[in-house]
N, C-alpha and C positions, 0 to 999 in steps of 0.2 A: 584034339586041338589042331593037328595038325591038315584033319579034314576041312576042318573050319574055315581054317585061313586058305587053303585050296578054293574052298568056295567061294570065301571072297572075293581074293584074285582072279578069278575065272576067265579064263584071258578073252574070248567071246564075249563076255562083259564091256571089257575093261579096252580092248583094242580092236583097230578094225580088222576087215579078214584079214588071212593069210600074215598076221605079225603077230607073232609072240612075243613073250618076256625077253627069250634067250637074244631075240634079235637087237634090242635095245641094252644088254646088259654089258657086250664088250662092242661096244663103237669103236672107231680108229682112235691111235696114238693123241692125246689131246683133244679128243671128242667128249664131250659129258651130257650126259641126256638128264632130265630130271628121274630120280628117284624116289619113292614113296618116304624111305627113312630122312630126306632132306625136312619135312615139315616138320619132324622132331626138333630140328634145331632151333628152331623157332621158340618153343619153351625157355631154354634161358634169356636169348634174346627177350620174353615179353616179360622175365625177373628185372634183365637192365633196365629196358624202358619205364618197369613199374620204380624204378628206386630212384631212375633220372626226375620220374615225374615230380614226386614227392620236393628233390634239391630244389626244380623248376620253383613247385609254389611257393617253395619256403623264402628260397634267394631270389628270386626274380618278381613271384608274381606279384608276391605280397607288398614288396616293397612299391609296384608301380600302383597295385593298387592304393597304400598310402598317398602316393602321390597323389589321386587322383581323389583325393578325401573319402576314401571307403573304410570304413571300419566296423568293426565286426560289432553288431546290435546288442546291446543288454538287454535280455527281455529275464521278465519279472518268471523265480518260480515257483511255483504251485506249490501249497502248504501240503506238506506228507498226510497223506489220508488212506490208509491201506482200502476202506471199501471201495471209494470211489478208482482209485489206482488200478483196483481189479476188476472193477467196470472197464474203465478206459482200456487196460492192454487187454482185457479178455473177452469182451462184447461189444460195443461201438466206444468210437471216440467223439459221438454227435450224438447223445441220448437223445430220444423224443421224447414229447409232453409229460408223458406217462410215466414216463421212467423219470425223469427229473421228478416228478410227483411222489415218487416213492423213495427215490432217494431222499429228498428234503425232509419227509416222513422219517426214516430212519435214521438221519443225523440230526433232526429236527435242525438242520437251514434250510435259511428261503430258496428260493427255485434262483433267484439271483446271482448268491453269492454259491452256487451250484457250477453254472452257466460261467460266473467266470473261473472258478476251477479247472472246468474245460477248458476253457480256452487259454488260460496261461498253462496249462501242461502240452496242449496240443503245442503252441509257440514253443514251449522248453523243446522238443523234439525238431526242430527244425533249422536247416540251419542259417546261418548267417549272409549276406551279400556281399562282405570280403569271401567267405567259404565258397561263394555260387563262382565269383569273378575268376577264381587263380585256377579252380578245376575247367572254366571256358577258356582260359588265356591258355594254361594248357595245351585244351584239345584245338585251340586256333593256333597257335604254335607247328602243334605237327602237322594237320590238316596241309597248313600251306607249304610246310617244309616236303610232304610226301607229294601234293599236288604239284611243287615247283620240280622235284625231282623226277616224276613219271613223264609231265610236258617236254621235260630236257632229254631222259633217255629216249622216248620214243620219238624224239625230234629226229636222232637218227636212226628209228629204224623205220626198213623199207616197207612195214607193214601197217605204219601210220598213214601212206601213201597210196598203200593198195590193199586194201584187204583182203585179195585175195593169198596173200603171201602169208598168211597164217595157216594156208592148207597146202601150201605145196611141198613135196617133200614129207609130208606130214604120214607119222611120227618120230621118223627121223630130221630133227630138228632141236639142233645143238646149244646146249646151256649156257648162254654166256654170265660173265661175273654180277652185271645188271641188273639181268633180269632175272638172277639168281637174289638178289639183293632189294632188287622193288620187292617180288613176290614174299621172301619173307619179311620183310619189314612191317609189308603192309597184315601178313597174318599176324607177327606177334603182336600188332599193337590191340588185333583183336583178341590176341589172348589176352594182352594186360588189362587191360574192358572189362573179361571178363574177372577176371581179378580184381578189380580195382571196384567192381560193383555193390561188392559186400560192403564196404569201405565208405565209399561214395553216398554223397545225397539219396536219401533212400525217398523215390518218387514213387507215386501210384502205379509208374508203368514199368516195376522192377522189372515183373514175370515178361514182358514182353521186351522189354530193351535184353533181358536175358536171351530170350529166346532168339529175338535178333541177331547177337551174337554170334551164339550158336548158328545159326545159320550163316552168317555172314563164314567164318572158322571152318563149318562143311564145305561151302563153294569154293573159297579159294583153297583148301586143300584138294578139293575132288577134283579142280581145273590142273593144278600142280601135277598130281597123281598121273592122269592118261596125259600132259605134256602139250595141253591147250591153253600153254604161256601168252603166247601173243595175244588170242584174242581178248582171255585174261585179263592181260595189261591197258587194252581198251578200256574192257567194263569200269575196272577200279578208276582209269584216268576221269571217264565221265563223270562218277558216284562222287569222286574227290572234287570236282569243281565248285562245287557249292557248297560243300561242307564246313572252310574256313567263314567262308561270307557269313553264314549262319552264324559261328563262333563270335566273330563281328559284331554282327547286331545285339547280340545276348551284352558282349561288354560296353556298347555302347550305354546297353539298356541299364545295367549294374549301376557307370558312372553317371545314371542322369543325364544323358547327352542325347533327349528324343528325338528331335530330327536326324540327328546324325544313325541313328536307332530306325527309325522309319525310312531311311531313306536306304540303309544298309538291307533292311528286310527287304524290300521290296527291290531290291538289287538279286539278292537270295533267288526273291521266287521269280524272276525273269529268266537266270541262269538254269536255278532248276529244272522248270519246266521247258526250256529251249533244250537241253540237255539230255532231263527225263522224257521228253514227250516227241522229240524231232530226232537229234541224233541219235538218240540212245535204237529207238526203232529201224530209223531208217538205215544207220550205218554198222551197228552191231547184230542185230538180229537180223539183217540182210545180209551179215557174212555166216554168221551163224547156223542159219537157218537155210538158206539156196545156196552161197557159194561153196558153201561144205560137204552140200549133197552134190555137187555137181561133178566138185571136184575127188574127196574122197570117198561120198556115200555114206549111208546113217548104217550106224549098229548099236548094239544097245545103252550105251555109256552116251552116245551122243546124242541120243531121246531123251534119257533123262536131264543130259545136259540144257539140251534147249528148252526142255517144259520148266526146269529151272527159272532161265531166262525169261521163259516168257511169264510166270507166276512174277517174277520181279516187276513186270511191265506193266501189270495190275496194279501192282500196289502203288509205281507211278501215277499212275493216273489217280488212284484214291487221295494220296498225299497230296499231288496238286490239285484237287480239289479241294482240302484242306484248307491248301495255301490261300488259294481264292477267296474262300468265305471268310478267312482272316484277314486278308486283303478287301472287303469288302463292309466286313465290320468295322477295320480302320478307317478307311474312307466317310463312314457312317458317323462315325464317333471320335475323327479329329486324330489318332495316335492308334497305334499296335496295344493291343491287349494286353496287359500283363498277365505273368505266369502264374495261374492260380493253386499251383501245384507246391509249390516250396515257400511262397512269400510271407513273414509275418502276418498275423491274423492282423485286421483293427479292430481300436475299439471295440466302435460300433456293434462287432458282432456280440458285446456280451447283452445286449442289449433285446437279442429274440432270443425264444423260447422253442426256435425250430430245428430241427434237423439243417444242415448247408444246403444250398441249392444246387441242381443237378449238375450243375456245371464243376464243382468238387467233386464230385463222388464220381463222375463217372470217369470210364477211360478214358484216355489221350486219344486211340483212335476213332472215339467218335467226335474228333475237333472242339470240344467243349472249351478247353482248356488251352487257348488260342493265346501265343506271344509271340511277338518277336522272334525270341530263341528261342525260349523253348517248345514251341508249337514240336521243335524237331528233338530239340533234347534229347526227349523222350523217344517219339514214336519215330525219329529217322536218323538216325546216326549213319543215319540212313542208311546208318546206317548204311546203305546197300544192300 
């Protein structure tokens, strides 16, 4: 074991030449350097947040959602049928022709009263539009609360101003109570995410808003770890800007308020992509990447650091092309798509005999599945 973790910390790794561990471990009287055992704390911290949330929708959201005439939908449910039950959760939840044919054959019912089985069990699994709004007002709640707070700490510090002041001195580069306090904030809330996932709306893009996660939980702890707080505190600031607005238009979209809805998205993706596509490059991975080398030189922690970065930069560009072609479909068709991922089925649909069209079935990230909010819900929580 104790090889193990030797090799992980490999200080060659993990810091640039000539500084080891022991140089960071007793700083001056009042000095505090980031620590690895700091991102532990973060764990209870993402217990609070996950219990705060819960008070949030019960006492607050719910109630505003009332306000706002939302209430939680009756939908009709499916008459207990074990065979079909064991179709549905064990082989598709959208039989094709065939299969509806043989089922009807084996229950002897029509192919009709089939079709709607499905479809009022798939509805019984889904959940509600009060359910969608308190878990958005939620995550628009902290968004802006962690995005007002990052704008305000970093207001004063001198690395908003120059970025090259994330590498001088570096890594001796003193912890203060802030930026001790953005940094785990913003990881527990990504632990509570992950926590709260099992829980939560369960959408077609579990595995990946998971995976997300997790990724999101690596980075800002590996930035934590070698003590690449400030520039850190960038990245999260830009990710965080358009993260509320998003929240936004979802609840606008919840209370029926379209324009307000359309005009919120399309707010979203100006911010985004001005953000993902302009600053985020020119001002972050310009310190990143040249002023880091220039000033402290790459080794191996800071390679992987930046290919990091820059795979994140990809994926800007994919999502804002996302944005676009939903921005473009709206344009096309008067209003922002709705979320075809959680919403009650209609009618209507008992009414074919087909498998859903591709645009159900398939992933989030291939833009199928274009709304308002949740175009990002899913595939950006951005994420980050």
């Amino acid at each position: 074991m104790a090889a193990l973790s030797a090799w992980f910390w490999n200080e060659r790794f993990w810091l640039p030449h000539n500084v080891t561990w022991a140089d960071l471990a007793d700083p001056e009287p009042g000095v505090e350097y980031p620590k690895a055992g700091h991102v532990l704390s973060a764990l209870p911290l993402a217990l609070g947040i996950f219990a705060v949330r819960l008070l949030f929708e019960r006492f607050v959201a719910r109630p505003c959602a009332y306000l706002l005439r939302i209430q939680a939908e009756i939908t009709r449910r499916a008459q207990p049928n074990a065979i079909l039950e064991k179709v549905f959760t064990s082989i598709t939840k959208y039989p094709d022709a065939r299969r509806l044919d043989g089922l009807s054959k084996q229950l002897d019912w029509d192919v009709r009263r089939i079709q709607r089985w499905f479809r009022h069990r798939r509805n019984q699994d889904k959940p509600s539009t009060l359910t969608k709004f308190c878990e958005s007002m939620w995550r628009f709640t902290f968004y802006l609360y962690i995005f007002t707070y990052g704008i305000r700490f970093l207001w004063q510090s001198p690395w908003l101003w120059d970025t090259r002041q994330c590498w001088y001195n570096y890594p001796y580069q003193a912890l203060s109570p802030g930026l001790y306090y953005y940094y785990v904030t913003e990881l527990a809330f990504y632990w509570s995410l992950m926590f709260s996932q099992f829980t939560d709306i369960k959408r077609k893009d579990f595995l990946i808003m998971f995976i997300h996660h997790l990724a999101t939980i690596s980075l800002i702890s590996f930035s934590y770890v070698n003590n690449m707080l400030r520039v850190g505190t960038l990245v999260m600031c830009v990710h965080d800007s358009s993260d509320f607005l998003l929240e936004a238009a979802k609840l606008a979209n919840y209370a029926k308020y379209q324009r307000l809805c359309d005009s919120l998205f399309a707010l979203f993706g100006a911010v985004f992509m001005g953000t993902r596509l302009i600053i985020y490059p020119l001002w972050v991975l310009n310190t990143t990447m040249f002023e880091s080398w220039e000033i402290i030189g790459p080794y191996p922690s800071w390679w992987l650091f930046n290919i990091l970065l820059l795979v994140l930069q990809v994926l800007h560009v994919i999502w804002s092309y996302l944005i676009m072609r939903i921005a473009f479909k709206a344009m096309v068709r008067g209003k922002v798509s709705k979320d075809d991922r959680s919403d009650i089925e209609s009618s209507s649909e008992e009414e074919t005999d087909t498998p859903p069209p591709a645009s159900r079935s398939a992933p989030p990230a291939k833009g199928e599945n274009g709304t308002n909010g949740h175009l990002a819900a899913g595939a950006w929580q951005q994420d980050h």
